[in-house]
Biopython code that builds the backbone (N, CA, C, O; Angstrom):
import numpy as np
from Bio.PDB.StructureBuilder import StructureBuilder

atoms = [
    (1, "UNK", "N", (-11.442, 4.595, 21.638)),
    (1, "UNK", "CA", (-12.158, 3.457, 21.112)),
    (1, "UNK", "C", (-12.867, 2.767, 22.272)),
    (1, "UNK", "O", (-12.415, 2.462, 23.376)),
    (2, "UNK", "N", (-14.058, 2.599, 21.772)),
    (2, "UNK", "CA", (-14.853, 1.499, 23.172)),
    (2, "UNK", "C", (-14.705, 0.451, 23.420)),
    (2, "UNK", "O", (-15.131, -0.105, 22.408)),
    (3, "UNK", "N", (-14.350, -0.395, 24.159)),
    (3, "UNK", "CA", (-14.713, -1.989, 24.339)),
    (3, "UNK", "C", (-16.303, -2.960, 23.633)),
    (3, "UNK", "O", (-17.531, -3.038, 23.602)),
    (4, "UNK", "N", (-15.140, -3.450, 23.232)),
    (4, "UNK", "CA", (-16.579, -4.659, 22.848)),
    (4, "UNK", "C", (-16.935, -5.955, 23.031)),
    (4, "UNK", "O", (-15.918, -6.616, 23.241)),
    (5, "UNK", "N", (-18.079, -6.726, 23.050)),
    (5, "UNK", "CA", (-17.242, -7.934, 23.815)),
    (5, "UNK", "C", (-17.319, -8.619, 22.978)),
    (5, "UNK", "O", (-18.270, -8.725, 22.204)),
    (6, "UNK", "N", (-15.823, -9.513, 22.981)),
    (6, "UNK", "CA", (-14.850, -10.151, 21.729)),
    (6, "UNK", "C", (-15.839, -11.198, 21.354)),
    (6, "UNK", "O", (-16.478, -11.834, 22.192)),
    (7, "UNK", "N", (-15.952, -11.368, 19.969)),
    (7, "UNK", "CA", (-16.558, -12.551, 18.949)),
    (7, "UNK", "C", (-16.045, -12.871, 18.321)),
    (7, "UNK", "O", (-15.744, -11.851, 17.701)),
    (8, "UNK", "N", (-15.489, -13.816, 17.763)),
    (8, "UNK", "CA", (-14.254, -14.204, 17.240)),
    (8, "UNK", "C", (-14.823, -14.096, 15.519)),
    (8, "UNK", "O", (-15.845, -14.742, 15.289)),
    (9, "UNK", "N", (-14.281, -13.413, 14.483)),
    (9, "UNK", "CA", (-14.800, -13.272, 13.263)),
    (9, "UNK", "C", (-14.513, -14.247, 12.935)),
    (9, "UNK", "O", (-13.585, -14.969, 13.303)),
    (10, "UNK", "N", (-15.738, -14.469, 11.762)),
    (10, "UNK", "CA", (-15.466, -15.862, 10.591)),
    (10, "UNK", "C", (-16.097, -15.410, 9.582)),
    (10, "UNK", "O", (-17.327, -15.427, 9.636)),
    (11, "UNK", "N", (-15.324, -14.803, 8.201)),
    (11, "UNK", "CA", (-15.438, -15.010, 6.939)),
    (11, "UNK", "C", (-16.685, -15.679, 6.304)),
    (11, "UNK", "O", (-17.540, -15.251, 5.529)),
    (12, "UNK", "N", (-16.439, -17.193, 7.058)),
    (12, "UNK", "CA", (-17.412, -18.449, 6.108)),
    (12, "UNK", "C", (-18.416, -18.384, 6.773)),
    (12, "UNK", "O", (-19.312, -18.863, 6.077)),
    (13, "UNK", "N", (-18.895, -18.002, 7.929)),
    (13, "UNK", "CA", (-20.502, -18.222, 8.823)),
    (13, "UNK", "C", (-20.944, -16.810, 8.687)),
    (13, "UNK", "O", (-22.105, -16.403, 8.633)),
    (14, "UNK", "N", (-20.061, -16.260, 8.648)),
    (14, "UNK", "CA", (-21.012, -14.492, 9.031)),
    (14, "UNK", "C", (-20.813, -13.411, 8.055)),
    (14, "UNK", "O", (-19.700, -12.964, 7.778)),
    (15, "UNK", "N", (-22.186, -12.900, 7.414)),
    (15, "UNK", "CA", (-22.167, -12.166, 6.596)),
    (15, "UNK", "C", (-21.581, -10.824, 6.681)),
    (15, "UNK", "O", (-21.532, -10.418, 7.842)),
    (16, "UNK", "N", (-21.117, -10.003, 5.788)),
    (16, "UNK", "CA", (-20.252, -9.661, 5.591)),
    (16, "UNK", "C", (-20.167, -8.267, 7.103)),
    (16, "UNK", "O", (-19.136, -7.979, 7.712)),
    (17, "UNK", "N", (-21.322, -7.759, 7.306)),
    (17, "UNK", "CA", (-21.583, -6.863, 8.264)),
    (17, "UNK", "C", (-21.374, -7.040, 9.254)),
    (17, "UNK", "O", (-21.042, -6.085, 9.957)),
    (18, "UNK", "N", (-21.497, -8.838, 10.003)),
    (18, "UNK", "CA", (-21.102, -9.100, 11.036)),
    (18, "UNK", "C", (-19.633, -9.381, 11.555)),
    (18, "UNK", "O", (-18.917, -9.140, 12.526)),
    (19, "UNK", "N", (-19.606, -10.001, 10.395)),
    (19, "UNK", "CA", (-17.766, -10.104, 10.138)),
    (19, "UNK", "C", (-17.039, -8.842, 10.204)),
    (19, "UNK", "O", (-16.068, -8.782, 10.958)),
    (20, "UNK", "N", (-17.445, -7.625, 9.379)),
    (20, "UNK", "CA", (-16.866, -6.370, 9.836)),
    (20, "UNK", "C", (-17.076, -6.235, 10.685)),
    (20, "UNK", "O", (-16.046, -6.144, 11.353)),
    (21, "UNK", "N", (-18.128, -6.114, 11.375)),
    (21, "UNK", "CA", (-18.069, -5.877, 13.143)),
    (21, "UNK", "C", (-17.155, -6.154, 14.301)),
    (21, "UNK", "O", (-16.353, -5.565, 15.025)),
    (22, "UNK", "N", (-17.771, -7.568, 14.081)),
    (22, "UNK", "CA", (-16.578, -8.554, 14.820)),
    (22, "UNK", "C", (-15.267, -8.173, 14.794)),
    (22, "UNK", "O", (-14.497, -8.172, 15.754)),
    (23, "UNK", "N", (-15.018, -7.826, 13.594)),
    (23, "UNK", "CA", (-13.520, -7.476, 13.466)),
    (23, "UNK", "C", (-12.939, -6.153, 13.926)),
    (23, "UNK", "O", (-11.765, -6.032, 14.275)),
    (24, "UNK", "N", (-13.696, -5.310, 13.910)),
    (24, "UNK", "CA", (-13.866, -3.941, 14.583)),
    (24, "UNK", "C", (-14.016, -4.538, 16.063)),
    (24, "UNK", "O", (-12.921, -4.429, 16.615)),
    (25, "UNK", "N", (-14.841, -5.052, 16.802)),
    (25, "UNK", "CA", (-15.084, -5.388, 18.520)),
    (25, "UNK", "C", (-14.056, -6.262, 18.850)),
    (25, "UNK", "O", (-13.798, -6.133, 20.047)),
    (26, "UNK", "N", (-13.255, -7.215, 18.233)),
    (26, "UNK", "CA", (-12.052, -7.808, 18.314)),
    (26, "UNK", "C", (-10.764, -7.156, 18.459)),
    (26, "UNK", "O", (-9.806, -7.674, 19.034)),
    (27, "UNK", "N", (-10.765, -5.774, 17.815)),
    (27, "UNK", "CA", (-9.541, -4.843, 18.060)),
    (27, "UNK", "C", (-9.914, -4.314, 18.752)),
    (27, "UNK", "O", (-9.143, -4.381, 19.709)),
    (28, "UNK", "N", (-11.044, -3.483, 19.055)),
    (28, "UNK", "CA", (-11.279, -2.850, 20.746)),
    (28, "UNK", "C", (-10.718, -3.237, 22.142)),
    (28, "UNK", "O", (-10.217, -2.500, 22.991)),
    (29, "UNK", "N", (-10.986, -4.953, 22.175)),
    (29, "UNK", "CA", (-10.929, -6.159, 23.057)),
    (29, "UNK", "C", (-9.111, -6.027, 22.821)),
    (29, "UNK", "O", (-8.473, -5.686, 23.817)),
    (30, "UNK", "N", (-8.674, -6.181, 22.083)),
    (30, "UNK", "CA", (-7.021, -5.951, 21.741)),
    (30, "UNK", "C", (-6.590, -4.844, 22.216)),
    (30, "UNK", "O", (-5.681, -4.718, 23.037)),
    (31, "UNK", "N", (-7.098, -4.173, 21.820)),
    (31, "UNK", "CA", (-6.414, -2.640, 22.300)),
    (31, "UNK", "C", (-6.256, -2.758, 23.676)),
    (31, "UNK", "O", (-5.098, -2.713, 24.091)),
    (32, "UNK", "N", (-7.091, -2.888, 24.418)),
    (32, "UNK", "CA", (-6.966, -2.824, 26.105)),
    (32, "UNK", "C", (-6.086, -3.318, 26.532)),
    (32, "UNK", "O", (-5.766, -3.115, 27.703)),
    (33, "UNK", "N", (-5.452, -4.071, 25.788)),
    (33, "UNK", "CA", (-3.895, -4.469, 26.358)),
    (33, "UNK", "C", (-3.114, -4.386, 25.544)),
    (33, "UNK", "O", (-2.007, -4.350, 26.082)),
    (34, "UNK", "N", (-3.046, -4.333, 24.527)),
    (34, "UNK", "CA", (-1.557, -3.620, 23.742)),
    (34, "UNK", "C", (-1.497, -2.171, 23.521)),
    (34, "UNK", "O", (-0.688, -1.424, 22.970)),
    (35, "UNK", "N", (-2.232, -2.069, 23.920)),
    (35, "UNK", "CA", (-2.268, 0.062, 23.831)),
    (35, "UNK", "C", (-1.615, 0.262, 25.004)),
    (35, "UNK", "O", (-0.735, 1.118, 25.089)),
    (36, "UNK", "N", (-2.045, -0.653, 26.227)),
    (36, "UNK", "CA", (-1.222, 0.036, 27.704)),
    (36, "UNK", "C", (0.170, 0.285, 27.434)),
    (36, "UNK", "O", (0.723, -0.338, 26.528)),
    (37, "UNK", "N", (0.881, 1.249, 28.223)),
    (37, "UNK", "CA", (1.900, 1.742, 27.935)),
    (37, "UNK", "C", (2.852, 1.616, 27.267)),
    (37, "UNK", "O", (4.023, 1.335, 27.522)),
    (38, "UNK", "N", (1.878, 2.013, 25.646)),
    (38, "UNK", "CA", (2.567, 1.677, 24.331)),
    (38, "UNK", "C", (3.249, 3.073, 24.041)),
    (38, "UNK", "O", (2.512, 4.055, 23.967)),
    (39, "UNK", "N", (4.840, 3.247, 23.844)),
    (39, "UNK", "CA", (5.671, 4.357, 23.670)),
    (39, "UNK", "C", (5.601, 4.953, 22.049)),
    (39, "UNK", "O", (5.497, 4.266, 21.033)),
    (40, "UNK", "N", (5.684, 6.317, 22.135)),
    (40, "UNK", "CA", (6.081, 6.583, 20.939)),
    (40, "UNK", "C", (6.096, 8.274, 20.739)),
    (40, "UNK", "O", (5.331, 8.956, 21.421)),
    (41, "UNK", "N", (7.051, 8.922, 19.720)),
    (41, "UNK", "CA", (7.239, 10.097, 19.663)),
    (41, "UNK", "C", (6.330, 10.959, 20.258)),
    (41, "UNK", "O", (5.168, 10.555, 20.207)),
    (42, "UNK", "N", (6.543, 12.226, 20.913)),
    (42, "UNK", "CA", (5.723, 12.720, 21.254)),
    (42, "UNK", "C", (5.396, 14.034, 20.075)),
    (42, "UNK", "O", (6.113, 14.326, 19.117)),
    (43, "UNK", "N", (4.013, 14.737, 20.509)),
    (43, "UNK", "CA", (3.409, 15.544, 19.425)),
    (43, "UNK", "C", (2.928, 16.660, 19.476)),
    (43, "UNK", "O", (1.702, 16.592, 19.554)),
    (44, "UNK", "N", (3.389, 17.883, 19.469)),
    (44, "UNK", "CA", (4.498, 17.907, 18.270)),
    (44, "UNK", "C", (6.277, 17.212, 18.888)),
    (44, "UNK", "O", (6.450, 16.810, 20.039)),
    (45, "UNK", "N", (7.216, 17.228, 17.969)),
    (45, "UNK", "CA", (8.380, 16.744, 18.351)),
    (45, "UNK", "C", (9.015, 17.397, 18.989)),
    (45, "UNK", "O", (9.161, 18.550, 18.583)),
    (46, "UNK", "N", (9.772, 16.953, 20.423)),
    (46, "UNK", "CA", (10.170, 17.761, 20.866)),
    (46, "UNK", "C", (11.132, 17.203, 22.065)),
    (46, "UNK", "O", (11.224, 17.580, 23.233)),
    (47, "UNK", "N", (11.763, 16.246, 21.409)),
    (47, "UNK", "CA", (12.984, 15.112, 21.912)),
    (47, "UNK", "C", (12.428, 14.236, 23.039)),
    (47, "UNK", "O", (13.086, 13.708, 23.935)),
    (48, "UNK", "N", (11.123, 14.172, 22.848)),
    (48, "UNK", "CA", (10.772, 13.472, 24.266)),
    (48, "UNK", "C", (9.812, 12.377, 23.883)),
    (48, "UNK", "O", (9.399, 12.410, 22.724)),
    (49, "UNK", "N", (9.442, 11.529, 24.577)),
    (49, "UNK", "CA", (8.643, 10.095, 24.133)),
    (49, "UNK", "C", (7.477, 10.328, 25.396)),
    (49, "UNK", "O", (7.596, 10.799, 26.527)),
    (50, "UNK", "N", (6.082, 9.663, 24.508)),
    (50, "UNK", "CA", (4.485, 9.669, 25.165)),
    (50, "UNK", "C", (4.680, 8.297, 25.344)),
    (50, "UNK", "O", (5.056, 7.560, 24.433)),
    (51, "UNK", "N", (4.333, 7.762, 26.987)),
    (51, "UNK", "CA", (4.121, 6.269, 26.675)),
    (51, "UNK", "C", (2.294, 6.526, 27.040)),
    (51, "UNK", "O", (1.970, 7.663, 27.382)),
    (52, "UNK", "N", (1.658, 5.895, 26.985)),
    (52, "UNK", "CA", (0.008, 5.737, 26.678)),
    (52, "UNK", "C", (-0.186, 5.724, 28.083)),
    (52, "UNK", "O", (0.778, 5.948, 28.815)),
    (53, "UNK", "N", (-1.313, 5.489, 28.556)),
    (53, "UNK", "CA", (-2.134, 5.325, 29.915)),
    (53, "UNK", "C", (-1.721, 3.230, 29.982)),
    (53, "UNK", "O", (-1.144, 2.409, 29.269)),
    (54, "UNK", "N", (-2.278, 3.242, 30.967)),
    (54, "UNK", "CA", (-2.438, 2.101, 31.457)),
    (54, "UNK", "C", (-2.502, 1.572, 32.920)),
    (54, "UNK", "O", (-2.454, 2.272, 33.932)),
    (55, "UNK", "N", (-2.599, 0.436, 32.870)),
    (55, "UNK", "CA", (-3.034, -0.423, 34.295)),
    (55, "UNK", "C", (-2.244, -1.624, 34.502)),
    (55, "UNK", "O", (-1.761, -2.349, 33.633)),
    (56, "UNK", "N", (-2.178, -1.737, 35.708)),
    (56, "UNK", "CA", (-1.192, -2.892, 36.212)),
    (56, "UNK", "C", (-1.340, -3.352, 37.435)),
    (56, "UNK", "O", (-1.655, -2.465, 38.228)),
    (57, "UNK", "N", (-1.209, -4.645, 37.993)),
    (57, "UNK", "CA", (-1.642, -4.890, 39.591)),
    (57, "UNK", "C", (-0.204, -4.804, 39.819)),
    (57, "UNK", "O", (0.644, -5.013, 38.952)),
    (58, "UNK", "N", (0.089, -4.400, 41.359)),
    (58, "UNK", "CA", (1.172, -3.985, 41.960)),
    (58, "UNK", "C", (1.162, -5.313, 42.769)),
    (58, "UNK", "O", (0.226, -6.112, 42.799)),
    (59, "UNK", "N", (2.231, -5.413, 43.356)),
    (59, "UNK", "CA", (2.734, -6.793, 44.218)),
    (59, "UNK", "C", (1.499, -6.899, 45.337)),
    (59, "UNK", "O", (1.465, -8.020, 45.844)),
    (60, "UNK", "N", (0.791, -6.264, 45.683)),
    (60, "UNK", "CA", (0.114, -5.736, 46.813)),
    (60, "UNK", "C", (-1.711, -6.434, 46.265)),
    (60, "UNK", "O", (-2.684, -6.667, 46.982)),
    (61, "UNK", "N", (-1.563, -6.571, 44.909)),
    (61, "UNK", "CA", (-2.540, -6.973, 44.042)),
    (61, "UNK", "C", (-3.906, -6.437, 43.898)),
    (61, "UNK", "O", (-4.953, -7.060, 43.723)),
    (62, "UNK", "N", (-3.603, -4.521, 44.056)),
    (62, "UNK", "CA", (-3.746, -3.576, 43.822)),
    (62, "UNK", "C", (-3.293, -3.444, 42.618)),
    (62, "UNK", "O", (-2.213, -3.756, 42.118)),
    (63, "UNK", "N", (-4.903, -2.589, 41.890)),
    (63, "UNK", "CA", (-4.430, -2.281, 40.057)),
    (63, "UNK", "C", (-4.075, -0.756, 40.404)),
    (63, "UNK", "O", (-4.663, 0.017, 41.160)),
    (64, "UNK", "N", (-2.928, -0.561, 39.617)),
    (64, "UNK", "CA", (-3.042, 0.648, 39.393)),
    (64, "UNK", "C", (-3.173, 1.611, 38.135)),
    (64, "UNK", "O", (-3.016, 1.204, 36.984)),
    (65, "UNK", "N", (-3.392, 2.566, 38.373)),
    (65, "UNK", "CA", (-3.765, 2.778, 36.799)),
    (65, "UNK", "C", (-2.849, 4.439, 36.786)),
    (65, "UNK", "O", (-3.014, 5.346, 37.601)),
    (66, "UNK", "N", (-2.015, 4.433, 35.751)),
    (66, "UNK", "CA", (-1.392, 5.705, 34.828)),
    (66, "UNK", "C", (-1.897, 6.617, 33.894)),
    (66, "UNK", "O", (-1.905, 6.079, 32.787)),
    (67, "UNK", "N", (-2.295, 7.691, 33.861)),
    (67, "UNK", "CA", (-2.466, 8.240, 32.925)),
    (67, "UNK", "C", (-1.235, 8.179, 31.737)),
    (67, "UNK", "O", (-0.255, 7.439, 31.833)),
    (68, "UNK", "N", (-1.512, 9.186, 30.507)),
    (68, "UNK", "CA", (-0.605, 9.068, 29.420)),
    (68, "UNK", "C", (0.773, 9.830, 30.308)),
    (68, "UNK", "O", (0.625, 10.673, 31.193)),
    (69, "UNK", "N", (1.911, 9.373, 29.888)),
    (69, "UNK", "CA", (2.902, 10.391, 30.664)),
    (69, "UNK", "C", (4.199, 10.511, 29.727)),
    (69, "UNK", "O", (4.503, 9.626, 28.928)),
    (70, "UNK", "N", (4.963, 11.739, 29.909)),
    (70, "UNK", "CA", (6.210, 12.101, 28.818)),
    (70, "UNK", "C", (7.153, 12.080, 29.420)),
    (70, "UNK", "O", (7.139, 12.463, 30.590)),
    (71, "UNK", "N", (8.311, 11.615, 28.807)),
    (71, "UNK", "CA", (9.299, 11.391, 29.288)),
    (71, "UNK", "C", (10.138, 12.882, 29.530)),
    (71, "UNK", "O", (9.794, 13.805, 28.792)),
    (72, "UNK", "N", (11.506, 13.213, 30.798)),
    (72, "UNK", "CA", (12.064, 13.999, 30.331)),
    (72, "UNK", "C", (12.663, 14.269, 29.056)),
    (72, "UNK", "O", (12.996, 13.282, 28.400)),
    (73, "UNK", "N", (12.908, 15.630, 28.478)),
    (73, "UNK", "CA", (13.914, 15.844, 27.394)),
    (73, "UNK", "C", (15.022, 15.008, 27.178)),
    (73, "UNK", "O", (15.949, 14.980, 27.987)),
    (74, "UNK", "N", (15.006, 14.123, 25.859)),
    (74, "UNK", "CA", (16.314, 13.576, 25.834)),
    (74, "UNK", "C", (17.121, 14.290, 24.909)),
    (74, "UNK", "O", (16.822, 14.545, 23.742)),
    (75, "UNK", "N", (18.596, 14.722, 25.756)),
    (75, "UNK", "CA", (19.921, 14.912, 24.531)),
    (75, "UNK", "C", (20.416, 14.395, 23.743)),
    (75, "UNK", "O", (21.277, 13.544, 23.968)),
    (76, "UNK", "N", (20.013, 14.758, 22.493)),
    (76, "UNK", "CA", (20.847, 14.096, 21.151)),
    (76, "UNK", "C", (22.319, 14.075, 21.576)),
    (76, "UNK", "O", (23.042, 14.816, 22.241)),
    (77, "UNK", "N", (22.473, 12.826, 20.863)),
    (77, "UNK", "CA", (24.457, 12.488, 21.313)),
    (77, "UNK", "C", (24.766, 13.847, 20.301)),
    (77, "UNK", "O", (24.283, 14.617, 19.471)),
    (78, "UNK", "N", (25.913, 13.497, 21.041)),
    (78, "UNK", "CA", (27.170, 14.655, 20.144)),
    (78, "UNK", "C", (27.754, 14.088, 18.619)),
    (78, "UNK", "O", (27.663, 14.366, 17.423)),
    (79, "UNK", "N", (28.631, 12.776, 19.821)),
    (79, "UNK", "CA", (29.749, 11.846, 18.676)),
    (79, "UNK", "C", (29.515, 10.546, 18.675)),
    (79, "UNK", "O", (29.898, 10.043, 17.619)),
    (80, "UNK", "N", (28.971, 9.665, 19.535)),
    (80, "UNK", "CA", (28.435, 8.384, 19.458)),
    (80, "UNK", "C", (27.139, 7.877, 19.619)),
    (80, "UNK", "O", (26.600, 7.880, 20.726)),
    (81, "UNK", "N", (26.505, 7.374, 18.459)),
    (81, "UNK", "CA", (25.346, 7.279, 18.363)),
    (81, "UNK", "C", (24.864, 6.305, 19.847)),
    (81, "UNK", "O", (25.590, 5.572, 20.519)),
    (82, "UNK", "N", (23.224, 6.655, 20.057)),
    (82, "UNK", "CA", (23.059, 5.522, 21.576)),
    (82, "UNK", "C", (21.762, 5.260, 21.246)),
    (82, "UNK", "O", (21.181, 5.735, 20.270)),
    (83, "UNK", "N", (21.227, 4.383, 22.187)),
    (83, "UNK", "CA", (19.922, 4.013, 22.687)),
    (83, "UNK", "C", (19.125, 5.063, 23.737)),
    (83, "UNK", "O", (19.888, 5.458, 24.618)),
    (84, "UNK", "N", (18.088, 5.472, 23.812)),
    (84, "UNK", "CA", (17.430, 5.618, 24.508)),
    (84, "UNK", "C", (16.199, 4.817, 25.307)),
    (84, "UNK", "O", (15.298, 4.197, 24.740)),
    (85, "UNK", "N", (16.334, 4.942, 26.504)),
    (85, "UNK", "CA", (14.893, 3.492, 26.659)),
    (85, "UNK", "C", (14.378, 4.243, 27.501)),
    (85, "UNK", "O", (15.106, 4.923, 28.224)),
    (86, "UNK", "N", (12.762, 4.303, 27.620)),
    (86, "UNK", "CA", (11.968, 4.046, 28.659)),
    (86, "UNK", "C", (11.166, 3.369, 29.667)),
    (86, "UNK", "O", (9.952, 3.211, 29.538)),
    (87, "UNK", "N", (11.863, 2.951, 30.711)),
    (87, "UNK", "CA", (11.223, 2.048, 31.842)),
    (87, "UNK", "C", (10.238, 2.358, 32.521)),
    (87, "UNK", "O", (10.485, 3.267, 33.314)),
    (88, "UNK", "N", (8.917, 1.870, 32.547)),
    (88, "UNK", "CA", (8.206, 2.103, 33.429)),
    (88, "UNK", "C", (8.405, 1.253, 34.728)),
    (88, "UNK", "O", (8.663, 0.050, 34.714)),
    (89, "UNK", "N", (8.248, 2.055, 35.904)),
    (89, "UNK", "CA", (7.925, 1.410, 37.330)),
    (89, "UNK", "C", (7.078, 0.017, 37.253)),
    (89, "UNK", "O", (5.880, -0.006, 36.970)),
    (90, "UNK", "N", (8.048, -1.426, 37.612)),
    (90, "UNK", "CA", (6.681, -2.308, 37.322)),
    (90, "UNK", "C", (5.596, -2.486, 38.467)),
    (90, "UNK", "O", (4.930, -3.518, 38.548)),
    (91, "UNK", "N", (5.404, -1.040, 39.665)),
    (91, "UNK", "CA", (4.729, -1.744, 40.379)),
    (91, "UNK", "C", (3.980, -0.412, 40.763)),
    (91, "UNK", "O", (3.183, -0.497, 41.698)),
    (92, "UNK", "N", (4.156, 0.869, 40.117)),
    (92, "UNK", "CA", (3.511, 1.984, 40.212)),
    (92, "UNK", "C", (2.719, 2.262, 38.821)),
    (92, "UNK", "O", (1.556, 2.603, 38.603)),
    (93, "UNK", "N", (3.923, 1.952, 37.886)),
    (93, "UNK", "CA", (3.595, 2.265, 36.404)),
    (93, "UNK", "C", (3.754, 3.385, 35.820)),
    (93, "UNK", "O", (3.250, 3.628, 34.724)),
    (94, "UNK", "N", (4.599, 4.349, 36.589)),
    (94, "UNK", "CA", (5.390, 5.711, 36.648)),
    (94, "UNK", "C", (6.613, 5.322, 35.686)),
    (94, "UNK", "O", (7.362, 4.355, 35.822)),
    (95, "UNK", "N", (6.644, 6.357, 34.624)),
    (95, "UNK", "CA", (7.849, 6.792, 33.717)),
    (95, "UNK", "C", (8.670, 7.470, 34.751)),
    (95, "UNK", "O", (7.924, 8.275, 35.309)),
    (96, "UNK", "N", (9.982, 7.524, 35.318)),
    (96, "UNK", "CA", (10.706, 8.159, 35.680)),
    (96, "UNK", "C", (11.037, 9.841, 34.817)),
    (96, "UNK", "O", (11.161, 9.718, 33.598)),
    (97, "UNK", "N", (11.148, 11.002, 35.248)),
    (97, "UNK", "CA", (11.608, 12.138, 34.286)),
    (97, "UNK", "C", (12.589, 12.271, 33.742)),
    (97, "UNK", "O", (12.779, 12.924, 32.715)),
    (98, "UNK", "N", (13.788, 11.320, 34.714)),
    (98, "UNK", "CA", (15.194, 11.482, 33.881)),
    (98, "UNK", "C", (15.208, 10.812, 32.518)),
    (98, "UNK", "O", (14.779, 9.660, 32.443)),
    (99, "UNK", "N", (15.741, 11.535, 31.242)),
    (99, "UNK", "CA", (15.982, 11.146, 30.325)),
    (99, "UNK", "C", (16.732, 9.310, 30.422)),
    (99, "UNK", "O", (17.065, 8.724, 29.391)),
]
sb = StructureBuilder()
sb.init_structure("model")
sb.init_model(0)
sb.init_chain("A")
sb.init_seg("    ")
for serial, (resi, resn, name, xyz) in enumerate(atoms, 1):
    if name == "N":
        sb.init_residue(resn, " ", resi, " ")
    sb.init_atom(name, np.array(xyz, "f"), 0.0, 1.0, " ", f" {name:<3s}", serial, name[0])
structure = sb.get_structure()
């Protein structure tokens, strides 16, 4: 999806084309930051999690930027159900491989 630059939609001032627009260039403008390293199954399935690309300034206040990256294979429990989490590095923005 492309960037657009954000216009805030209104229903009551803008006819109906612009208002769809807007509302379309308003989620573009969104996406760029809730898409960054947004997690989720990977595809096809295959016990492992995609977190998205993204960018981040490092302490150094240097951005850095991640491509999409997969986590190692995680093992289904045996006998007690668990959590799995993925941490990204907050200052590289690197998924670690260990499950």
């Amino acid at each position: 999806m492309s960037v657009a630059t954000y216009s805030a939609p209104n229903s009551t001032t803008q006819d109906s084309s612009s208002y769809k627009g807007n509302i379309d260039g308003g989620m573009s403008v969104l996406h760029q930051t809730a898409g960054m390293f947004a997690p989720h199954s990977s595809s096809p399935a295959a016990m492992t999690i995609t977190i998205d690309a993204g960018s981040l300034m490092n302490p150094t206040g240097i951005i850095e930027t991640q491509a999409a990256q997969v986590s190692g294979t995680i093992t289904a429990p045996v006998l007690h159900s668990r959590i799995d989490l993925g941490v990204i590095d907050v200052t590289t923005g690197v998924l670690p491989r260990r499950p």
